[in-house]
N, C-alpha and C positions, 0 to 999 in steps of 0.2 A: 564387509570388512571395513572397518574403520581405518580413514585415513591418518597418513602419519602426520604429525605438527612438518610447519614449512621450516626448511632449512635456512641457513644464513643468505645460500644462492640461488632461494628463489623470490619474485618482484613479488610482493605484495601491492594489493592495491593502496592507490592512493588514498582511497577512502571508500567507504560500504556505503550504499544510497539503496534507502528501505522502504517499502511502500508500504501501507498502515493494515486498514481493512483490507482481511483474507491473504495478509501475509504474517506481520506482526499479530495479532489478532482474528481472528474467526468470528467479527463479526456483522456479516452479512447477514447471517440469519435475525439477527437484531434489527438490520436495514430493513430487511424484506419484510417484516412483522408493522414497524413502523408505516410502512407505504400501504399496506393492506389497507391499513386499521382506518389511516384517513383517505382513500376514495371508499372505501368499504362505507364511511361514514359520510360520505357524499352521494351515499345512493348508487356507485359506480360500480364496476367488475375490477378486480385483478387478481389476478392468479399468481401459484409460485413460479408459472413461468413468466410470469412479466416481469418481475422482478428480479428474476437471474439476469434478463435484458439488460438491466442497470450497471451490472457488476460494473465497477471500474471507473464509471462513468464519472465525468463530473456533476456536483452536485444542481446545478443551472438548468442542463438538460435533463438531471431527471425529474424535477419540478415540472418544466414545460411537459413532460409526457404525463405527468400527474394530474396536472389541469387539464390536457384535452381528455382524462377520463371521470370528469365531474369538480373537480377541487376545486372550489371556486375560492382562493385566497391567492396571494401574489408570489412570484417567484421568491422573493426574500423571506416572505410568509411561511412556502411550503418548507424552506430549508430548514429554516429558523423551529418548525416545527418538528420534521425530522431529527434534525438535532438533538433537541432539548429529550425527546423520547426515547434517540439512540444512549444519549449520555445517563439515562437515568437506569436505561439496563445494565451500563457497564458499571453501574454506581452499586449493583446487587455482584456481579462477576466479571471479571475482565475476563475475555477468553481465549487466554493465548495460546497462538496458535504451536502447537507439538513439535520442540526443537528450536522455536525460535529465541526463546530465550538462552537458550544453552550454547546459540552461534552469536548473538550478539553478547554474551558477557567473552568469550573467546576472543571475540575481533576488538571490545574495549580493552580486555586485558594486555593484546600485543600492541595499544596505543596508536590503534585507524581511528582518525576522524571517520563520524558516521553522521550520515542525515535520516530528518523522518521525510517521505516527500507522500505528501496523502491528499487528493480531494475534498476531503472532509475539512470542517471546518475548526479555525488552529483551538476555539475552545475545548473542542472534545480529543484533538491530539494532546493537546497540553493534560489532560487528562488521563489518556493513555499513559503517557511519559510521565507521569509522578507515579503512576500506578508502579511503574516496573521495580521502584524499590533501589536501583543506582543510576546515575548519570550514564544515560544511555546513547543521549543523542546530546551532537554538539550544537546541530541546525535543526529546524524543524518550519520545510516548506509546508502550507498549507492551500485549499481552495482559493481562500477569500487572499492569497498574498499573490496569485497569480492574474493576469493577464487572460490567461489562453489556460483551460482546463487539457486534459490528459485524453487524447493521446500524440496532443501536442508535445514536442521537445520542453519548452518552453520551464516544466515544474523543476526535471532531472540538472537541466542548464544553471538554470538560480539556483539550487542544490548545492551543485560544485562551486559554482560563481564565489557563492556564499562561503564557502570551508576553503577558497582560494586555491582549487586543485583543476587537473585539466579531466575531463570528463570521461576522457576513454583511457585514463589510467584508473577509471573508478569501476567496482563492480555494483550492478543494483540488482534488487530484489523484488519479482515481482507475480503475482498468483493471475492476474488481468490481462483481456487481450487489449483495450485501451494502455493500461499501465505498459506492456510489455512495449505495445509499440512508441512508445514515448517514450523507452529508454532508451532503445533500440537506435529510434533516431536520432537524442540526444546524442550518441556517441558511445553511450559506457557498452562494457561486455555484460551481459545479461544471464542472472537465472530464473525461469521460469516455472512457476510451483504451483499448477493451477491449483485448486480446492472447489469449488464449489460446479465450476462449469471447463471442461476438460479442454486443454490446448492441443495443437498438433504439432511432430515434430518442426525443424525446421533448422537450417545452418546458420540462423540469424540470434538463436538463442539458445541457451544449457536447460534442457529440457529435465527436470524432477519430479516424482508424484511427491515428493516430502521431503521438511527440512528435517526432519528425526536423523542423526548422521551427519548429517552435511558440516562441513569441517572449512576452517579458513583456508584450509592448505588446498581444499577445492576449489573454494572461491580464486585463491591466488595462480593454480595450474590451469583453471579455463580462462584467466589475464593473459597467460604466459602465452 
């Protein structure tokens, strides 16, 4: 059943705080092709499960684990590479992910600030975000803007910082068990949407197999 629109007297949040890849987009599968392709090309092993390992991850640590399996280029190297490979996928199809577009024009249209807060690097967000066709995000945290990658507080924090709101008036969005716990600890109320590698319940977060449905007026009754 589809939820009703929120009433006058319910809190909306302060603001939506949205994480990029395998939330906004599905594209891991892009990620994990890239990571193949270059230890693959180092003579190395990796599998599709090493690469699910990654999910969420920052992109730092998943270099270093790239290099102890042959990559012999530098951490800035392997990212720099990654990158440029993921953006050239999304350059053929952005792959959004089912629903999420249809809660983010919902929560622009009732005038939330929203953030993107992604690991990745802000070229290929910025990328993302022209793709979407309207002003979707007001901020857009990236890897390389933070300090402390995810599942440090530290991305969800400058987020909020940034849109000048208090963090657990914010709701975020997140498919990662890194992403999840970074939000978690930041403060905000949390939905969790895995997709690619399955979460467990938990009282720490609004647990969903899918945005298809999901409604602001969710978002703002799991606030409440």
């Amino acid at each position: 059943m589809t939820a009703a629109s929120p009433t006058s007297a319910t809190r909306l949040p302060a603001a939506v705080l949205w994480d990029m890849d395998g939330t906004l987009v599905d594209t891991e599968p892009y990620w994990l092709q890239a990571e193949s392709d270059l230890v693959h090309a180092a003579g190395g092993v990796w599998t599709p499960e090493d690469g699910l390992q990654l999910v969420g991850s920052g992109l730092e640590r998943s270099a270093l684990i790239l290099q102890s399996r042959g990559v012999e280029l530098t951490v800035e190297e392997v990212i720099a590479t990654l990158t440029d490979r993921v953006r050239s996928q999304i350059g053929g199809a952005v792959p959004w992910r089912a629903g999420a577009r249809e809660l983010l024009t919902e929560i622009r249209d009732a005038g939330i600030p929203t953030a993107l807060v992604t690991m990745s690097r802000r070229d290929m967000a910025l990328d993302i975000v022209a793709a979407l066709g309207f002003e979707g995000f007001d901020v857009v945290v990236a890897g390389n803007d933070v300090a402390n990658a995810k599942p440090h507080p530290e991305p969800y924090l400058t987020a909020a910082e940034q849109l000048g709101v208090n963090v657990t008036e914010c709701v975020a969005l997140e498919d990662s068990e890194p992403g999840v716990a970074s939000a978690v600890a930041a403060g905000a109320t949390v939905f969790a949407l895995p997709l690619h590698i399955p979460l467990p319940p938990s009282p720490a977060y609004v647990l969903r197999e899918s945005m298809v449905g999901l409604r602001l007026a969710d978002l703002a009754g799991a606030l409440a």
